[in-house]
C-alpha positions as CSV (number, residue, x, y, z in Angstrom):
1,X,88.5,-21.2,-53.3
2,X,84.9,-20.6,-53.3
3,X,81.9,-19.6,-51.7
4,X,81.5,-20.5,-48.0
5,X,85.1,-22.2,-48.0
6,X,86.3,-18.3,-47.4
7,X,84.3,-17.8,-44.9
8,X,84.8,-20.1,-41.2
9,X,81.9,-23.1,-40.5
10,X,81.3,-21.2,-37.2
11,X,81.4,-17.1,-36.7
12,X,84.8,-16.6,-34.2
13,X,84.9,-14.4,-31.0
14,X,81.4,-16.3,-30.1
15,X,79.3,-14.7,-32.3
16,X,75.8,-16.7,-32.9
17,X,74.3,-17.2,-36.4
18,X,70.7,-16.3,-36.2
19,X,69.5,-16.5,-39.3
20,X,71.9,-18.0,-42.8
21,X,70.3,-17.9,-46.4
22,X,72.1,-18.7,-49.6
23,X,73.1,-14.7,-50.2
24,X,74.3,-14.6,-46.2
25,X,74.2,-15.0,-42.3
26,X,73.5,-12.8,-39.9
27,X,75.8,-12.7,-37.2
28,X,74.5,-11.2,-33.4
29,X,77.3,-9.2,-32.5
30,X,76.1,-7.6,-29.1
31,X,72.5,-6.5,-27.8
32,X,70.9,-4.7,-30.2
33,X,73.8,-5.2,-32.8
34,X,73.6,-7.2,-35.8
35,X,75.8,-7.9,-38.8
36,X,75.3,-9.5,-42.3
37,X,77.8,-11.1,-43.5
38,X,77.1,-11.6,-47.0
39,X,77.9,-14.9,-49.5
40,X,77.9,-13.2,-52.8
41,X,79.4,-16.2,-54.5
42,X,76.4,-18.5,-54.0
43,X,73.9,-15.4,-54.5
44,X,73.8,-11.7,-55.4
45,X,71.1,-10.8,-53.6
46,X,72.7,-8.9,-51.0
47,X,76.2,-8.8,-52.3
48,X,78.1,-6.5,-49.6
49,X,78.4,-7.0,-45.7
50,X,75.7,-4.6,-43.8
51,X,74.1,-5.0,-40.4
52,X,71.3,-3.4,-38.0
53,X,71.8,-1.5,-34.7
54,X,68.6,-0.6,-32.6
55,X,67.9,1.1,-29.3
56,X,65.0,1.9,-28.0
57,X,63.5,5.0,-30.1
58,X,65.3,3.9,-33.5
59,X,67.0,0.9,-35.7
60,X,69.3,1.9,-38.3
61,X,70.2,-0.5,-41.5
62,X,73.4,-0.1,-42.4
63,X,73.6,-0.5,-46.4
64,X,70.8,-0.7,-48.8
65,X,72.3,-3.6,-50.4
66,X,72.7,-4.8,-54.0
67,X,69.0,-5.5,-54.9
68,X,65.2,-4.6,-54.0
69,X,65.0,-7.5,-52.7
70,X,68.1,-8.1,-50.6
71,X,67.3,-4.7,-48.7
72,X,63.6,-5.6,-48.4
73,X,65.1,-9.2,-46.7
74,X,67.2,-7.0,-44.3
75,X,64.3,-4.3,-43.2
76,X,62.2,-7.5,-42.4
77,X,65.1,-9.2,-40.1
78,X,65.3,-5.8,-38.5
79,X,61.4,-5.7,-38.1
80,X,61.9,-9.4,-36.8
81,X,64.7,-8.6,-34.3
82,X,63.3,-5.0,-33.1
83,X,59.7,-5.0,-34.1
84,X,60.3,-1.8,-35.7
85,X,60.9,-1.4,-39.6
86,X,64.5,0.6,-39.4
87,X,63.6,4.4,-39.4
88,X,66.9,5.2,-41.2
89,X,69.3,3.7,-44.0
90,X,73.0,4.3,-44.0
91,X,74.4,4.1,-47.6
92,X,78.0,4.1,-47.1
93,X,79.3,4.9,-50.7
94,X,77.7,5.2,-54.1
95,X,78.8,1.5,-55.8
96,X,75.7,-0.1,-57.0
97,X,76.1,-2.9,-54.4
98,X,75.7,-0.7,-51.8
99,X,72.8,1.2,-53.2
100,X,71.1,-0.2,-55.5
101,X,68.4,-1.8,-53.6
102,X,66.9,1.3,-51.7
103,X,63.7,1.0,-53.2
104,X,63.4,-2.5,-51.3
105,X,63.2,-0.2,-47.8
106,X,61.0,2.5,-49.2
107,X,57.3,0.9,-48.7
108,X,56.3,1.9,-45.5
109,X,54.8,5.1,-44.0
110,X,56.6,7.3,-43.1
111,X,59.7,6.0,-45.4
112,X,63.2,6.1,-43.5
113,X,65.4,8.7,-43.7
114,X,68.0,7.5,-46.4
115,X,71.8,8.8,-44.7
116,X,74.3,9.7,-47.4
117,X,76.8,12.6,-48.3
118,X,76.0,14.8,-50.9
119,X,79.0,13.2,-52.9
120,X,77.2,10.0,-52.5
121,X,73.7,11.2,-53.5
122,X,75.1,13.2,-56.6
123,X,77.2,10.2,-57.8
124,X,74.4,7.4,-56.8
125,X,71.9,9.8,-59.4
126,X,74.5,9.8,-62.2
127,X,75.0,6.2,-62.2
128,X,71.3,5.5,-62.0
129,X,70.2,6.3,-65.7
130,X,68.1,3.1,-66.8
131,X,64.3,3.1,-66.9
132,X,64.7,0.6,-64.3
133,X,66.5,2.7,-62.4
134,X,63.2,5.5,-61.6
135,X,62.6,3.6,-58.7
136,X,65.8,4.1,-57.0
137,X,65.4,7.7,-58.0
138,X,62.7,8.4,-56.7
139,X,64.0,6.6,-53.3
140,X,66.8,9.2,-53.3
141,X,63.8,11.8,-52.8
142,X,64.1,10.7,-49.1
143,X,67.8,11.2,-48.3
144,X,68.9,13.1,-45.2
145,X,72.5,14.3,-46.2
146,X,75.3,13.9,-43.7
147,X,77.8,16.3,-43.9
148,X,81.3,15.9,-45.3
149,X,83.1,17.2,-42.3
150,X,82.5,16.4,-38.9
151,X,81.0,13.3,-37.3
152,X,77.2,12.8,-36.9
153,X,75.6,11.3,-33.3
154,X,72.4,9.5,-33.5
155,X,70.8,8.8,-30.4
156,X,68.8,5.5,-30.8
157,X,67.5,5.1,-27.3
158,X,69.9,4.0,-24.8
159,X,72.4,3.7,-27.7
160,X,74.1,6.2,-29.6
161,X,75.8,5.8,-33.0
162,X,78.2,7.9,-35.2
163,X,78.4,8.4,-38.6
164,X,81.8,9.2,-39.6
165,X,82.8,10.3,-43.3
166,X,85.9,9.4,-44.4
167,X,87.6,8.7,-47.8
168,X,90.1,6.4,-50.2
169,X,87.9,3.6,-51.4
170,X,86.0,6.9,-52.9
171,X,85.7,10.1,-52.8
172,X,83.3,9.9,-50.0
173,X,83.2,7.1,-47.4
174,X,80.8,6.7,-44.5
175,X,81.5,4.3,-41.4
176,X,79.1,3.7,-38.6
177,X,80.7,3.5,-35.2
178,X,79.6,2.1,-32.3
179,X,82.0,3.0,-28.3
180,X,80.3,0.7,-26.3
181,X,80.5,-2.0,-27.5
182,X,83.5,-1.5,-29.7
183,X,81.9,-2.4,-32.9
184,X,83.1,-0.2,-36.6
185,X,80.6,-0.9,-40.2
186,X,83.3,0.1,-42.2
187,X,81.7,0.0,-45.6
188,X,84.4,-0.9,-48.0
189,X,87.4,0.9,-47.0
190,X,87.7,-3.0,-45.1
191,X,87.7,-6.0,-47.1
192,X,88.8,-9.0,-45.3
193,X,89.8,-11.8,-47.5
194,X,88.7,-10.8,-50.6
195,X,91.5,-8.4,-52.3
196,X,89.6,-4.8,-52.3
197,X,88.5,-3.1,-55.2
198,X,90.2,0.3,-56.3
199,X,88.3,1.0,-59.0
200,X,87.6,4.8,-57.6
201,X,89.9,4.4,-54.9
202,X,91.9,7.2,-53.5
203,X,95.1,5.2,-52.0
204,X,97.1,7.4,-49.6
205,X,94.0,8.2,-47.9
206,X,92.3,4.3,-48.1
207,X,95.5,3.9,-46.1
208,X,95.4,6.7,-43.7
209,X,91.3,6.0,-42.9
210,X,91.9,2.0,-42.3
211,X,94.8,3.1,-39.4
212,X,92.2,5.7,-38.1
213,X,89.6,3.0,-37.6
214,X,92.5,1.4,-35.2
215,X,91.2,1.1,-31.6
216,X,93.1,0.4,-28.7
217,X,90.7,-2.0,-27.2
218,X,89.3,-5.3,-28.6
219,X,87.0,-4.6,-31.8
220,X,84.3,-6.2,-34.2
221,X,85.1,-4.5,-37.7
222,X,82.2,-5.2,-40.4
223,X,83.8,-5.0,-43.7
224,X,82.2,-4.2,-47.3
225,X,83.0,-8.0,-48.0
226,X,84.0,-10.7,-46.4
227,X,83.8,-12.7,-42.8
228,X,84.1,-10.4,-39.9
229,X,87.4,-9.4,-38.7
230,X,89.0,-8.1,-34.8
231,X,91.6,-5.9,-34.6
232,X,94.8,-8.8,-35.4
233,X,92.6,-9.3,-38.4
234,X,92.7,-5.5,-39.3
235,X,96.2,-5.1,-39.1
236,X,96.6,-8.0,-41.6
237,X,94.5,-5.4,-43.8
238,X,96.4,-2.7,-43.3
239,X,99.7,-4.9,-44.1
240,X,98.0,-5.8,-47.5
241,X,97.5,-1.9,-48.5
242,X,101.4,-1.7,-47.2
243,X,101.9,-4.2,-49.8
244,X,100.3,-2.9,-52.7
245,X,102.0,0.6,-51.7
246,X,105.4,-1.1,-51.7
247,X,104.9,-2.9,-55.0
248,X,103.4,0.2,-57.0
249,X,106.5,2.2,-55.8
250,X,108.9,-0.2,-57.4
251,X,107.2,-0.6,-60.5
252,X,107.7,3.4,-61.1
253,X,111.1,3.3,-59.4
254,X,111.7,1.0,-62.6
255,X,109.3,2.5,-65.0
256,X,107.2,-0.7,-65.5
257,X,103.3,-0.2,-66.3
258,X,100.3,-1.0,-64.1
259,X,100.3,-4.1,-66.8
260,X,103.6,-5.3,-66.6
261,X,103.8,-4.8,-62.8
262,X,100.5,-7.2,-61.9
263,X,102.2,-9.4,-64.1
264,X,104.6,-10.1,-61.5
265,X,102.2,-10.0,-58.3
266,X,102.2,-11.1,-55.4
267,X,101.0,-11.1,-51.9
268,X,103.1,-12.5,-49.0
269,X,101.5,-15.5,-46.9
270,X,98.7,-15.3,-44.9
271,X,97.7,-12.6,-47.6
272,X,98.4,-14.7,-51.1
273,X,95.2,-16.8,-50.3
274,X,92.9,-13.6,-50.8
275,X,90.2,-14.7,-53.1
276,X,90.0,-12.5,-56.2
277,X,86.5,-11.3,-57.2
278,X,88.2,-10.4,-60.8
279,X,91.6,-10.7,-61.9
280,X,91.9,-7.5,-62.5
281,X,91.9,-6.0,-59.4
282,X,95.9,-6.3,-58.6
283,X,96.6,-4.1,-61.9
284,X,93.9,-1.6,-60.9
285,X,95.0,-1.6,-57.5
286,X,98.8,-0.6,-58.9
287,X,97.0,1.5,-61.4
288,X,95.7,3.6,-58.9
289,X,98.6,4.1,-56.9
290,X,101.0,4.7,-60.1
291,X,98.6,7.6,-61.2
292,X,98.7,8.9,-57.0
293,X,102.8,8.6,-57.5
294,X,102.5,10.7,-60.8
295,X,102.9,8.0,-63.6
296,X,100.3,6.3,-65.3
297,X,97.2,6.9,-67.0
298,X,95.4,9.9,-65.6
């Protein structure tokens, strides 16, 4: 399985494509709302989902995107679609494909205001130690931190966001959450087929933010990767986190390793056709919740 065969020919829910490059499509979701629904497969520009939501005062770009480049691409669709450059950037977590291409958004004057946690901003500086890396640095100069408790409203003009922090596929999650319509950027505490990534995850409370992002209406979720998903599709989700719960618990019940235990993995149907960035992801994935359980690697 590979590149656009995991995602649908058309977007569901009748969603229109306005705009599909090699890296992604973007994907109107509502007035004013826009998602992209990246193809990292065919091209790394962009690598993770993002999206744009504008009102009439203010555009926010969710994401700054794996490269320069890919976040410059997104700030000019936003110019495009709004005719305003986006006066603020939400970076949801630290990984470098969320991140990384902040400098991309940074050129015009006055610069957005770059929307992180502290935790974010503290871990996004450690990990960018390269020479190449002063640019992004120096785009970190401009970052508005969000607090790590308690929801933050935006008003946009006739629309009015919230940044949420959360936690579990870090130690510091952001989503972006729209009421009206019911919309959720989820960042990647969502993945929707493609099997997450817990490389710094925090697993019990992964768990517990996925069922808070559970509405009781009809919703667009935006994951970190993969197509779009409504709410059926994010209870499939949650049932593939049950999953990987259920088989790291019997692996300590009967003292196998994180090794031995992806060994024998396996996801039940529709969830065994989950494309795979790396094989390694079901033995990190058990990894992580052996060492949560108490057994493991620390």
């Amino acid at each position: 399985m590979l590149g656009r065969d995991l995602f649908a020919a058309e977007p569901q829910g009748g969603r229109t494509v306005l705009q599909e490059v090699p890296w992604g499509r973007i994907e109107r979701i509502a007035d004013g709302v826009w998602a992209l629904v990246s193809t990292p497969l065919e091209d790394r520009r962009t690598l993770c989902n993002g999206g744009i939501v504008a009102g009439s005062s203010g555009v926010v770009l969710i994401e700054a995107f794996g490269s320069p480049e890919g976040a410059m691409w997104m700030a000019e669709q936003a110019r495009a679609l709004t005719g305003r450059w986006p006066d603020h950037v939400l970076v949801t977590h630290y990984h470098g494909d969320h991140s990384s291409g902040l400098p991309g958004v940074m050129d015009p004057d006055p610069v957005p205001a770059i929307r992180m946690t502290a935790h974010t901003l503290e871990r996004t500086r450690e990990t960018a130690t390269s020479a190449d890396q002063t640019p992004l640095l120096r785009a970190l100069e401009a970052v508005t931190l969000l607090p790590a408790d308690g929801e933050t409203v935006l008003d946009l003009g006739g629309r009015r966001v919230r940044f949420v922090p959360r936690m579990g596929h870090t130690g510091s999650d952001v989503t972006l959450e729209i009421d009206d319509p019911s919309v959720v950027f989820c960042g990647d505490l969502v993945w929707h087929r493609y099997f997450p990534n817990y490389v710094d995850a925090r697993p019990g409370e992964l768990t517990r933010a996925v069922a808070a992002l559970t509405r009781d209406r009809s919703t667009t979720y935006v994951p970190g990767h993969g197509p779009l998903a409504d709410s059926a599709e994010l209870e499939l989700y949650r049932r593939l986190l049950d999953e990987v719960e259920a088989q790291a618990r019997s692996a300590v019940e009967a003292g196998r390793t994180a090794e031995e235990a992806a060994s024998a993995f396996q996801l039940s149907a529709p969830l065994s056709d989950w494309f795979l960035f790396s094989d390694a992801y079901p033995e990190r994935a058990l990894g992580a919740w052996m060492r949560e359980l108490g057994s493991g690697d620390p």
